[in-house]
Residue frames as qw, qx, qy, qz and C-alpha x, y, z in Angstrom:
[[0.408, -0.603, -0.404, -0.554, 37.44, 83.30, -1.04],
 [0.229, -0.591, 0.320, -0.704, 36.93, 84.65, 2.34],
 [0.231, 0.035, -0.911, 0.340, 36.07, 82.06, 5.13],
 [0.525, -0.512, -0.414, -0.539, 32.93, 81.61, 6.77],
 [0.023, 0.202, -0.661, 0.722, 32.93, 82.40, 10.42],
 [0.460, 0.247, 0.526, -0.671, 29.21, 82.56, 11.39],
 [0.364, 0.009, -0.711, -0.601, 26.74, 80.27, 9.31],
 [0.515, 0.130, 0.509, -0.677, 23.01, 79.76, 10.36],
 [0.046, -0.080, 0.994, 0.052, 21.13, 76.59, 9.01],
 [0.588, -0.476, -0.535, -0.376, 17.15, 76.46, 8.43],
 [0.212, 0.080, -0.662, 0.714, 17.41, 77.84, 11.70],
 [0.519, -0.476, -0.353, -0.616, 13.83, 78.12, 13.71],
 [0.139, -0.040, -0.772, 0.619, 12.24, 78.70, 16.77],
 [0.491, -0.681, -0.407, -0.359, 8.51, 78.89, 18.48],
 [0.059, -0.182, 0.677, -0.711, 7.26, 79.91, 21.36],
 [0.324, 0.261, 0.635, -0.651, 4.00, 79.01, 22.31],
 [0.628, 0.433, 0.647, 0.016, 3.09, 78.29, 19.16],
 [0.274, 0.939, -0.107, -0.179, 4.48, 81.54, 17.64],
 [0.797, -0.110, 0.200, 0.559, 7.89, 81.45, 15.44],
 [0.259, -0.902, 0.154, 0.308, 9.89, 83.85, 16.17],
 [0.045, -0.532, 0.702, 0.471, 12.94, 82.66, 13.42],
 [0.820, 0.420, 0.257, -0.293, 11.54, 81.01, 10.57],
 [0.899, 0.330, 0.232, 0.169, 14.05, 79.06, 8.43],
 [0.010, -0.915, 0.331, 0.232, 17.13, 81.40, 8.61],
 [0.916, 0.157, 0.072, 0.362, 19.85, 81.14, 6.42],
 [0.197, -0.935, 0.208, 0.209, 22.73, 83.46, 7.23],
 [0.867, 0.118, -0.090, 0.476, 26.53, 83.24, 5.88],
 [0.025, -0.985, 0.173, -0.010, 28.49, 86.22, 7.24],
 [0.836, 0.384, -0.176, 0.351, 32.10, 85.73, 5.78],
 [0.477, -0.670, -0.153, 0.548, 35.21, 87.25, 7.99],
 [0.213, -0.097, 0.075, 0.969, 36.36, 90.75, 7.43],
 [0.203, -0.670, -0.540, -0.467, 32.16, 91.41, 6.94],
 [0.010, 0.019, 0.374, -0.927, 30.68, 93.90, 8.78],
 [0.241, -0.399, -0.804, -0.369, 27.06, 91.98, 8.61],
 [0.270, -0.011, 0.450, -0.851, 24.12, 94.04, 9.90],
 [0.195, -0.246, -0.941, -0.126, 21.05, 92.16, 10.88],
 [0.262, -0.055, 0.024, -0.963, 18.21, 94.41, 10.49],
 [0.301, -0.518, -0.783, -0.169, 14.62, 94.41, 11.58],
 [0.462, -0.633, -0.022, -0.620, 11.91, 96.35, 13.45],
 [0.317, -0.347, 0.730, -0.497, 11.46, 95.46, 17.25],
 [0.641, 0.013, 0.648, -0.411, 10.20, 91.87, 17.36],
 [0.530, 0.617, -0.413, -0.410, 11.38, 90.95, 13.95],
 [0.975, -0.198, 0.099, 0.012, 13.25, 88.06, 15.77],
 [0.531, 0.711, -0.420, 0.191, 16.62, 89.47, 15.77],
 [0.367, -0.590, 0.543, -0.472, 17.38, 89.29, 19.62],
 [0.954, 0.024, 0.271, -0.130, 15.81, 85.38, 19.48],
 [0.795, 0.560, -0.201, 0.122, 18.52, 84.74, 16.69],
 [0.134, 0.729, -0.514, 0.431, 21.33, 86.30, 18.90],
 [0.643, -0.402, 0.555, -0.340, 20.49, 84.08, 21.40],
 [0.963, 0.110, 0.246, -0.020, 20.64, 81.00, 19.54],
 [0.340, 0.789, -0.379, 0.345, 24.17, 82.62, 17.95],
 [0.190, -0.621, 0.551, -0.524, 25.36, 82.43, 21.41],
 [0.433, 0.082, -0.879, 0.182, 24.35, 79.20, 22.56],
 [0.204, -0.030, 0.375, -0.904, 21.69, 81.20, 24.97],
 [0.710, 0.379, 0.155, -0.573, 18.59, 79.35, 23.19],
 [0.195, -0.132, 0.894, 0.381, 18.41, 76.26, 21.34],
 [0.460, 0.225, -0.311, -0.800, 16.45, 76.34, 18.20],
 [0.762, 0.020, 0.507, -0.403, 13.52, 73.66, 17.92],
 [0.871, 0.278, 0.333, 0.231, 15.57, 73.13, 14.35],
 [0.307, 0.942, -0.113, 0.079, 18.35, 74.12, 12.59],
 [0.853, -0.268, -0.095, 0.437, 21.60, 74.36, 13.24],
 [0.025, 0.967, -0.248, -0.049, 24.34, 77.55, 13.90],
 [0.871, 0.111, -0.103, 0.468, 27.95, 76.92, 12.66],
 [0.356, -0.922, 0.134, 0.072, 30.55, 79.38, 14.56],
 [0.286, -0.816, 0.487, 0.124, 34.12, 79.06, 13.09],
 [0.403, 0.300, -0.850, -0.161, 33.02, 75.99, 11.75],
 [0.108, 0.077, -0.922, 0.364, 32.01, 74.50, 14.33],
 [0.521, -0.535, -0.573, -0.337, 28.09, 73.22, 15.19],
 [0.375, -0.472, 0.360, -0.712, 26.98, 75.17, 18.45],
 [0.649, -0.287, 0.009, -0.704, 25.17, 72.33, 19.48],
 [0.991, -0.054, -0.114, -0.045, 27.22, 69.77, 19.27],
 [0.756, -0.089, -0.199, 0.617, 30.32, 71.37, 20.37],
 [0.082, -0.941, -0.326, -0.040, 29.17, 74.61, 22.15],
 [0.650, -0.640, 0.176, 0.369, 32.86, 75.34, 24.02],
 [0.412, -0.155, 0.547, 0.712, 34.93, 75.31, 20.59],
 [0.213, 0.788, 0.338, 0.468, 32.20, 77.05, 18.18],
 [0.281, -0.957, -0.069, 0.027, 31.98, 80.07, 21.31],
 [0.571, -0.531, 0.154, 0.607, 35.88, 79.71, 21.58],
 [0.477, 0.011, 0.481, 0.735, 36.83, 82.74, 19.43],
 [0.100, 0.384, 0.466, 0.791, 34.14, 84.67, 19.84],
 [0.011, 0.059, 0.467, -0.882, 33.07, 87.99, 21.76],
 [0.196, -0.555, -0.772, -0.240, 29.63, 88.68, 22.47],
 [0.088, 0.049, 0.221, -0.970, 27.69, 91.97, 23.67],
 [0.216, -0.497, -0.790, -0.286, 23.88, 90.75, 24.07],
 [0.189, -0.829, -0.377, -0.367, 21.64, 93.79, 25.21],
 [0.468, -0.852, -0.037, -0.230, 22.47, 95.72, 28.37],
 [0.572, 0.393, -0.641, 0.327, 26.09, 94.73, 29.81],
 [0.669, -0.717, -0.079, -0.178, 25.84, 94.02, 33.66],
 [0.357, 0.424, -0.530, 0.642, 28.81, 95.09, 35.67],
 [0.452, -0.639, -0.439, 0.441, 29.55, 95.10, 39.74],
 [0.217, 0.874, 0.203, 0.385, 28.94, 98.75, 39.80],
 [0.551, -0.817, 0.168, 0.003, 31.26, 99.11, 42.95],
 [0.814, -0.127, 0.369, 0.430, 34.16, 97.88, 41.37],
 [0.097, 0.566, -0.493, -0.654, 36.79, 100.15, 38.72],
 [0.766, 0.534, -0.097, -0.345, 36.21, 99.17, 35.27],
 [0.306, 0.578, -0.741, 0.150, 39.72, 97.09, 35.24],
 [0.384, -0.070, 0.779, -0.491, 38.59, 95.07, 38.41],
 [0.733, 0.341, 0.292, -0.512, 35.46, 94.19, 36.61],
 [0.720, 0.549, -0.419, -0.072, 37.18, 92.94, 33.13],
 [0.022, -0.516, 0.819, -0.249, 39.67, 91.23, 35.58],
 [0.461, -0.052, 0.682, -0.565, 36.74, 89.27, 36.95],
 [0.788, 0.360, 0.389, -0.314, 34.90, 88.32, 34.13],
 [0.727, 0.536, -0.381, -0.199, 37.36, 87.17, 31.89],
 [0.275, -0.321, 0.891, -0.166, 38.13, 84.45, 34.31],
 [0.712, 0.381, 0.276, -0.521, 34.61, 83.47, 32.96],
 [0.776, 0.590, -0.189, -0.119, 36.99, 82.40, 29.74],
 [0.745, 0.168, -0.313, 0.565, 40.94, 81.48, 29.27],
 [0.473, -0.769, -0.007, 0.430, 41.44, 84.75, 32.00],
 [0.397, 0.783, -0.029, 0.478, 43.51, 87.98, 30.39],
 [0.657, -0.045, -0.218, 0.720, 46.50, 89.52, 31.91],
 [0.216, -0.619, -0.149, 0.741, 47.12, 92.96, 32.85],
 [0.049, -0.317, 0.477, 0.818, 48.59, 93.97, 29.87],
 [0.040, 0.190, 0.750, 0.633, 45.74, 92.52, 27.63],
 [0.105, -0.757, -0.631, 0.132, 42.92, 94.29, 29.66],
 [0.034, 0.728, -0.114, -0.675, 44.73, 97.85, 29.76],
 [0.162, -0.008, 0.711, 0.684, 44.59, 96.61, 25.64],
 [0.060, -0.604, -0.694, -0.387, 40.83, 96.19, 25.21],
 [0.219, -0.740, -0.438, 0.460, 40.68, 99.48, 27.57],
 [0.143, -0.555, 0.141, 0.807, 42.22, 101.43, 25.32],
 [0.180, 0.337, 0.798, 0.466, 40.77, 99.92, 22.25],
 [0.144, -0.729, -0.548, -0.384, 37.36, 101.42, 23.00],
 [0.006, 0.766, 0.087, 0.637, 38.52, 104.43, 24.66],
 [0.568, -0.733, -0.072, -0.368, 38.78, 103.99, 28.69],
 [0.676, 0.070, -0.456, 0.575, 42.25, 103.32, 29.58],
 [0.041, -0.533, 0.165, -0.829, 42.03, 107.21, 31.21],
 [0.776, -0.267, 0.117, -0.559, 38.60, 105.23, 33.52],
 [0.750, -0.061, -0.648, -0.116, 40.20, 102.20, 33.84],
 [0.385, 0.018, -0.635, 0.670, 40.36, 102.63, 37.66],
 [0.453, -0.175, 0.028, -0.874, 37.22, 104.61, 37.97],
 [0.490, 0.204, 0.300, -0.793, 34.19, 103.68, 39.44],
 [0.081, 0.325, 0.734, 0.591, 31.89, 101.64, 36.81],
 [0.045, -0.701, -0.599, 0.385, 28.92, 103.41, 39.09],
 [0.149, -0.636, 0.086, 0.752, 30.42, 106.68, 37.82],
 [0.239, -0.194, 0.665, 0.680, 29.91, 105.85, 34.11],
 [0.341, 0.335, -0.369, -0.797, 27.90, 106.93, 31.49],
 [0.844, 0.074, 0.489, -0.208, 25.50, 104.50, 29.63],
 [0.621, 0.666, -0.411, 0.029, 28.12, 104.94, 26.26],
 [0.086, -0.650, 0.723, -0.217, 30.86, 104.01, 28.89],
 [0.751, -0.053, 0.503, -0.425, 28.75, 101.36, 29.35],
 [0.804, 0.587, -0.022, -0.089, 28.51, 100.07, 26.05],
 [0.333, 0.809, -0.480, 0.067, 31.83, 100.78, 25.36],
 [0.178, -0.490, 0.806, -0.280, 33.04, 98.53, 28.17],
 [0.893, 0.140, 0.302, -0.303, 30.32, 95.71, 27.31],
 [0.711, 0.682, -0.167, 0.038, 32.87, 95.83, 23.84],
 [0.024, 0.638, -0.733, 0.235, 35.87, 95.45, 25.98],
 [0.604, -0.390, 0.665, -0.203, 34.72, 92.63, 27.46],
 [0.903, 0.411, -0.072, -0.100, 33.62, 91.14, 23.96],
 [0.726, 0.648, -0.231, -0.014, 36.95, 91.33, 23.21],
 [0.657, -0.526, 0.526, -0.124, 38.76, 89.72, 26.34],
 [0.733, 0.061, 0.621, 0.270, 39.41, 86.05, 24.36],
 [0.142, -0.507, 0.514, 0.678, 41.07, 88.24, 21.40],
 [0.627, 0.276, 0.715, -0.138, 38.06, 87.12, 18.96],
 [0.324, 0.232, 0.680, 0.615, 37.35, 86.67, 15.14],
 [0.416, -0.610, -0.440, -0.512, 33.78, 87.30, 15.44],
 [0.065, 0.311, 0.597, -0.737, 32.21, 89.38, 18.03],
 [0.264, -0.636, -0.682, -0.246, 28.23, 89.43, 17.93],
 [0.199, -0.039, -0.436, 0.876, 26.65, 92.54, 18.96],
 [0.005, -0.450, -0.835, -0.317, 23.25, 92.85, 19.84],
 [0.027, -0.910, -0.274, -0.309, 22.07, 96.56, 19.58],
 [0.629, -0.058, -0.270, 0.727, 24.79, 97.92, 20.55],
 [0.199, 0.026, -0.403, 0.893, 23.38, 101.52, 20.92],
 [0.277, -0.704, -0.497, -0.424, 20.35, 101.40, 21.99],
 [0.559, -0.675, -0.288, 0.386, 19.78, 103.85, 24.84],
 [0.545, -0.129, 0.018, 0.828, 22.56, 105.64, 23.99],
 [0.235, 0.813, 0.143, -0.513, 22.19, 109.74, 23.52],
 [0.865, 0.480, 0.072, 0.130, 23.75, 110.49, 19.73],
 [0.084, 0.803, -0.564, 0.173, 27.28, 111.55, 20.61],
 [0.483, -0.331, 0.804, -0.101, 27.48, 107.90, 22.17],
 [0.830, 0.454, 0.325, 0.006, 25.69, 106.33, 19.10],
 [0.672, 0.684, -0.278, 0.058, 28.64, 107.71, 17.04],
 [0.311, -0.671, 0.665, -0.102, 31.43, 106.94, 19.91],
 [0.785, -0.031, 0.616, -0.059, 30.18, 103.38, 19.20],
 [0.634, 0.749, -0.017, -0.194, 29.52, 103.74, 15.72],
 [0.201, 0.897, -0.369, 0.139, 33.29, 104.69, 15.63],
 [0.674, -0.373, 0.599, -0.220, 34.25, 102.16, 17.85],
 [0.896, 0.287, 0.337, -0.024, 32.86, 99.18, 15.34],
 [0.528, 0.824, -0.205, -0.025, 34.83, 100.88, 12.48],
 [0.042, 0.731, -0.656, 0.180, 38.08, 100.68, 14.12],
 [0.577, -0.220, 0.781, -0.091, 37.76, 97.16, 15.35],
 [0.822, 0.445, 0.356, -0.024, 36.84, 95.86, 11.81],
 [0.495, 0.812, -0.230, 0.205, 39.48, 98.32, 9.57],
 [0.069, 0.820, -0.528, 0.209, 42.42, 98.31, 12.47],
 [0.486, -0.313, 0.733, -0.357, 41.72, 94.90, 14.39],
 [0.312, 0.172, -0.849, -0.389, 40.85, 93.03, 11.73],
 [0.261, 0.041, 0.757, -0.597, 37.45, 91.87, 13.84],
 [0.151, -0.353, -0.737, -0.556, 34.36, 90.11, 11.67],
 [0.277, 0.211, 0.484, -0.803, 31.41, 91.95, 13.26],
 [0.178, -0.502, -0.801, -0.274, 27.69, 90.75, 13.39],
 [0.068, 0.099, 0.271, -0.955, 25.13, 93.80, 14.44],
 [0.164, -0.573, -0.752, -0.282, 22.10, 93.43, 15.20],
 [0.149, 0.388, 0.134, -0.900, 20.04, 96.99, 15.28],
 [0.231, 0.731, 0.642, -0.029, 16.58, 98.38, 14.10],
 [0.199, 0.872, 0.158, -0.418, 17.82, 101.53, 13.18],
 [0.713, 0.668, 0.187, 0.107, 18.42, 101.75, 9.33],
 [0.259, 0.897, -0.317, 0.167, 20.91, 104.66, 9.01],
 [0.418, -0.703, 0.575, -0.030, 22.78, 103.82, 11.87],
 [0.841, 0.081, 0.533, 0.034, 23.43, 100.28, 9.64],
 [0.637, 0.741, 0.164, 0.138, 23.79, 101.67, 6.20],
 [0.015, 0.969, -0.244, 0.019, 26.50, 104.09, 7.91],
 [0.261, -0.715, 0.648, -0.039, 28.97, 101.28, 9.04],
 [0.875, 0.125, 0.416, -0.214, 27.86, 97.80, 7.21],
 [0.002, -0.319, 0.765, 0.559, 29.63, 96.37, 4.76],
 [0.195, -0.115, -0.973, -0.038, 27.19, 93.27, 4.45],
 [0.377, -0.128, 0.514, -0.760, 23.11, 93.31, 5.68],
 [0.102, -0.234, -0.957, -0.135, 20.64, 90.95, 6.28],
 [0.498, -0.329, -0.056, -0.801, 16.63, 92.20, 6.20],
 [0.150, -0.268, -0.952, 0.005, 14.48, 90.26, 8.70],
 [0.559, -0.139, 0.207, -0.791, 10.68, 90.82, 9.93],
 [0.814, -0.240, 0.322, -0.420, 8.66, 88.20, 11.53],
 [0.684, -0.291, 0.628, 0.230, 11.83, 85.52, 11.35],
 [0.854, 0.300, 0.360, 0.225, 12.24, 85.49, 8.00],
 [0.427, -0.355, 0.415, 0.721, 15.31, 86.71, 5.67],
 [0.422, 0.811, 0.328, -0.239, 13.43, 89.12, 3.50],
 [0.560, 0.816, -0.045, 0.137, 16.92, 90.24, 1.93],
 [0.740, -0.534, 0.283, 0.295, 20.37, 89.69, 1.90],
 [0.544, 0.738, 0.062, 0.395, 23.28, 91.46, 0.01],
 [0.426, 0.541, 0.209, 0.694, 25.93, 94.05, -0.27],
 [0.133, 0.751, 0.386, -0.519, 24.78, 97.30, 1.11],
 [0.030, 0.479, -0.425, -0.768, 26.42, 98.83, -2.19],
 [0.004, 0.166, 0.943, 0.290, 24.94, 96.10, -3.76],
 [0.039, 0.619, 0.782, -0.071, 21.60, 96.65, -2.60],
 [0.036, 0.704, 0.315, -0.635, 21.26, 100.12, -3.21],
 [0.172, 0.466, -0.422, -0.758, 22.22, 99.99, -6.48],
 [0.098, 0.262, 0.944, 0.175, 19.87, 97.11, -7.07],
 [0.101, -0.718, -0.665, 0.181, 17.43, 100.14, -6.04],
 [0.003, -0.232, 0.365, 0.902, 18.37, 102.75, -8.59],
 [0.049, 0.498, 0.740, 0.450, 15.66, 103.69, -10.64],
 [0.168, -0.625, -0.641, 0.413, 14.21, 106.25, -8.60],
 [0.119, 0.093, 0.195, 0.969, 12.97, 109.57, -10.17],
 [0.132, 0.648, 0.528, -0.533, 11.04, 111.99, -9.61],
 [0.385, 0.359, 0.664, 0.531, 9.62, 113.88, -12.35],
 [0.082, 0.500, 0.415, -0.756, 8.18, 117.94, -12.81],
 [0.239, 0.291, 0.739, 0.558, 5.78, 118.46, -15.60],
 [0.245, 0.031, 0.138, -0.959, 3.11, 120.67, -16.74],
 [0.770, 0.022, -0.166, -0.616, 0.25, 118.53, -17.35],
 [0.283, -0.323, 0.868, -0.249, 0.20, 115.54, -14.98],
 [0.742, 0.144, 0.626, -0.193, -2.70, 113.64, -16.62],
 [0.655, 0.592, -0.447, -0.143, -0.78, 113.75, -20.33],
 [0.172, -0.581, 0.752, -0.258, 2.14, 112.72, -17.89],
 [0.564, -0.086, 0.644, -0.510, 0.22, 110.02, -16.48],
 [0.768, 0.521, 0.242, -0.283, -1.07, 108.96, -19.50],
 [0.298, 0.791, -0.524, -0.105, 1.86, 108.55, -21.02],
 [0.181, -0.427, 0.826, -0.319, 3.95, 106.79, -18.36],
 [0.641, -0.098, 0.498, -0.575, 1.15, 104.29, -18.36],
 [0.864, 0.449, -0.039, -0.224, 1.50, 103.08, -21.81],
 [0.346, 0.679, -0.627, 0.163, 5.49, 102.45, -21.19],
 [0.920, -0.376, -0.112, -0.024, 5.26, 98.90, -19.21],
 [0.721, -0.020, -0.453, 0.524, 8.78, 99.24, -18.18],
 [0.064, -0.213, 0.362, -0.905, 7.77, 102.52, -15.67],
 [0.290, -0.598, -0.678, -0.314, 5.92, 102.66, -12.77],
 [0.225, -0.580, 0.088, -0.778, 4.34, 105.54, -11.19],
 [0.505, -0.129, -0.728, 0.446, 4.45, 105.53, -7.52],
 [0.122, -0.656, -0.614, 0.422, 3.13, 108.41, -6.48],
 [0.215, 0.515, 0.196, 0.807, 1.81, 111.78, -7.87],
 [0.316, -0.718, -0.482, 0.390, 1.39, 115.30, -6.32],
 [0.169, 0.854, 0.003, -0.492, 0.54, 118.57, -7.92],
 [0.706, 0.591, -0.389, -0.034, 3.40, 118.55, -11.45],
 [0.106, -0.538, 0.827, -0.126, 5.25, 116.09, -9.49],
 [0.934, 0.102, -0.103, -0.325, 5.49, 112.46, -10.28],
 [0.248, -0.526, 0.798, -0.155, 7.75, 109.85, -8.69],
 [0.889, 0.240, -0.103, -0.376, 8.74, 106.74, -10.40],
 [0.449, -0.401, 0.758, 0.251, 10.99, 103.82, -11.20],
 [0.832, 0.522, 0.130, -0.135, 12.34, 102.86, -14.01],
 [0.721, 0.025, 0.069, 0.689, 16.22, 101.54, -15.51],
 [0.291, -0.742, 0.061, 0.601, 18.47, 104.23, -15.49],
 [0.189, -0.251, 0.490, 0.813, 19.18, 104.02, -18.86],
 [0.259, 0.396, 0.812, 0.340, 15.84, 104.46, -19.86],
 [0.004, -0.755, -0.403, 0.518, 15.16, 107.57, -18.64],
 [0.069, 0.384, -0.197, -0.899, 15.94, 109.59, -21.65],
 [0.190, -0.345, -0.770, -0.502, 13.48, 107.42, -24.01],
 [0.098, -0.672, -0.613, 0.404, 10.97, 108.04, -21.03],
 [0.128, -0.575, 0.000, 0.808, 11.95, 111.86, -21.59],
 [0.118, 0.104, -0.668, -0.727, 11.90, 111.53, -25.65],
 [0.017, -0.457, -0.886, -0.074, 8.29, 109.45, -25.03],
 [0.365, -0.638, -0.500, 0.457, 7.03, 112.67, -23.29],
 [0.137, -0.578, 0.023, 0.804, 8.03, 115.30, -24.86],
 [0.076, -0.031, 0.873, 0.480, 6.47, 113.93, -28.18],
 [0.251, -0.644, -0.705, -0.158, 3.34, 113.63, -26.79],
 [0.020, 0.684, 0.236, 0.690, 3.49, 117.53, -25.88],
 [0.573, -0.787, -0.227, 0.031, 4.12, 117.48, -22.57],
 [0.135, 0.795, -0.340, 0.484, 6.60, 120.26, -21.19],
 [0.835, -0.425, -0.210, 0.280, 9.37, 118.17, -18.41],
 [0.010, 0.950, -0.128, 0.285, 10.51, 120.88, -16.58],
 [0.140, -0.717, 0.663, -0.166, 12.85, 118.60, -14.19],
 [0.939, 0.101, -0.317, -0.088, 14.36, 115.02, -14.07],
 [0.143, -0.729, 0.535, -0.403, 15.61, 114.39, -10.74],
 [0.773, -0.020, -0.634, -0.009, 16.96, 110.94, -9.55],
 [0.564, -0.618, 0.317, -0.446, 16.55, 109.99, -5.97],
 [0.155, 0.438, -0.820, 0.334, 19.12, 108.27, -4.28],
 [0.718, -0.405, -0.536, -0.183, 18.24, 105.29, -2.13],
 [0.216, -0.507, 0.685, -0.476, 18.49, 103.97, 1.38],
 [0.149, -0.037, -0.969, 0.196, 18.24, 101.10, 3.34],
 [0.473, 0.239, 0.602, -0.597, 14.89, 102.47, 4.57],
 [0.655, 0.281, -0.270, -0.647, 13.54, 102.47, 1.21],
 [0.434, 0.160, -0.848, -0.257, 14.66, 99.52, 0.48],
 [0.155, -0.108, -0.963, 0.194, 13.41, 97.75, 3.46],
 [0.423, 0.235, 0.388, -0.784, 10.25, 99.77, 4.19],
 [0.681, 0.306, -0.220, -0.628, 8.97, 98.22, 0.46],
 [0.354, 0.205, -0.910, 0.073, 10.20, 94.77, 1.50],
 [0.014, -0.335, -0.831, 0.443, 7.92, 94.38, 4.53],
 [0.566, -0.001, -0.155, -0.810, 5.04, 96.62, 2.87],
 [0.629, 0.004, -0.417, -0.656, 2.34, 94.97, 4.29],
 [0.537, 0.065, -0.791, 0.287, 3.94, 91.97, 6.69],
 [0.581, -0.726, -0.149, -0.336, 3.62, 93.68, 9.57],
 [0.105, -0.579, 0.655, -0.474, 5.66, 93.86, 13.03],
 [0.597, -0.342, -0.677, 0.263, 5.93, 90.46, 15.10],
 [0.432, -0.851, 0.065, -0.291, 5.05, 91.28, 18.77]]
């Protein structure tokens, strides 16, 4: 069985009387690609910070490699890169100068292993530019070089593209891929936007107002969220009437001869045989793929956004 690299503990925090992380229990295993989803103010960004050693939780506890942050901050963090919101560079300085500088900040990187994490994520060509001169992808891109300065297991990234336009959301996108499939690199991602998760996750956690609303798979979870059909009939209140008397379907929403349910996949032809018995003409039976939004929009139905 894989190793655990990153493990989170009845983790919790308040502010001011608000709690922002509410009993987390994470395990992200290595070779995962674990996205940690949520809306804005869901209490992912609070989590990264306690991840990092940036915040200390009012309980709980964060293992890193094994190791308890809290009680041996220096050897959990050793081994692992970090990108927390914005990167901040000297903007007068080449992008090579700058990695040169802050990875004294750790064990310090040679030549040769900075023109490595420059080419990794694309900017050997810029590694003598300017950073002033760069893009905010270039940005990003070089926030991920520095993650990966102390040659880490786990690198923690926290929104990695926000901001970005969408030719730099996939540059990154693309980026992650290749440091997990060629670099063998366990990646934690925290992001609010669904697709952009579903597209490169192996592995996701749901949160909204600190709590772990779901946690799985993505393959896993979407086929946990099969069942979806839509339905075209000629007479929606036979339809309707029908469907009602079959306690393993429910109707979700009708409109005009359309009806949109859930119900097992393998039940849909008794559904069909139930229906057509009772004289109603089903002109189409069309299953609807999931997504991560579905899935998580009907998970927080109703919670609300933390502020």
């Amino acid at each position: 069985m894989p190793e655990v690299v990153l493990e989170t503990i009845g983790l919790t925090k308040d502010f001011h009387g608000r709690r922002a992380v509410d009993n987390l229990n994470l395990r992200v295993f290595e070779g995962d690609v674990y996205g940690f989803l949520g809306p804005n103010g869901a209490g992912k960004s609070t989590t990264i910070r306690m991840l990092t050693g940036l915040v200390r939780p009012n309980r709980g506890s964060v293992r890193l490699l094994s190791k308890d942050i809290s009680t041996d901050r220096t050897s959990a963090l050793r081994g692992v890169g970090a990108l927390v919101e914005t990167p901040g560079f000297y903007k007068y300085l080449s992008a090579r100068e700058n990695l040169r500088i802050l990875s004294r900040l750790s064990d310090g990187a040679d030549s040769r292993q900075i023109d490595e994490v420059l080419d990794i994520v694309g900017l050997l060509d810029r590694a003598d530019d300017k950073v002033r001169t760069f893009s905010h992808g270039m940005l990003q891109r070089l926030g991920i070089a520095q993650a990966l300065l102390p040659k880490p297991r786990l690198v923690i990234l926290d929104e990695p593209t926000s901001g970005l336009d969408p030719q730099g959301m996939r540059d990154v996108r693309e980026l992650i891929k290749r440091l997990a499939r060629d670099h063998k690199v366990t990646i934690f991602l925290s992001s609010h936007l669904l697709y952009e998760v579903e597209q490169i996750c192996t592995k996701v956690g749901i949160i909204n107002r600190g709590k772990l609303r779901a946690e799985g798979e993505v393959r896993e979870l979407l086929g946990g969220d099969a069942g979806r059909v839509e339905l075209r009939v000629d007479n929606t209140a036979k339809a309707l009437s029908v469907l009602d008397s079959l306690d393993w379907v429910k109707v979700t929403e009708t409109s005009g001869d359309r009806v949109s349910l859930r119900l097992p996949y393998d039940r849909i032809g008794a559904m069909n045989k139930c229906l057509v018995s009772a004289g109603v003409d089903v002109q189409a039976i069309i299953p609807q793929s999931s997504c991560l939004e579905d899935i998580f929009l009907r998970l927080t139905e109703g919670i609300g956004y933390a502020d």
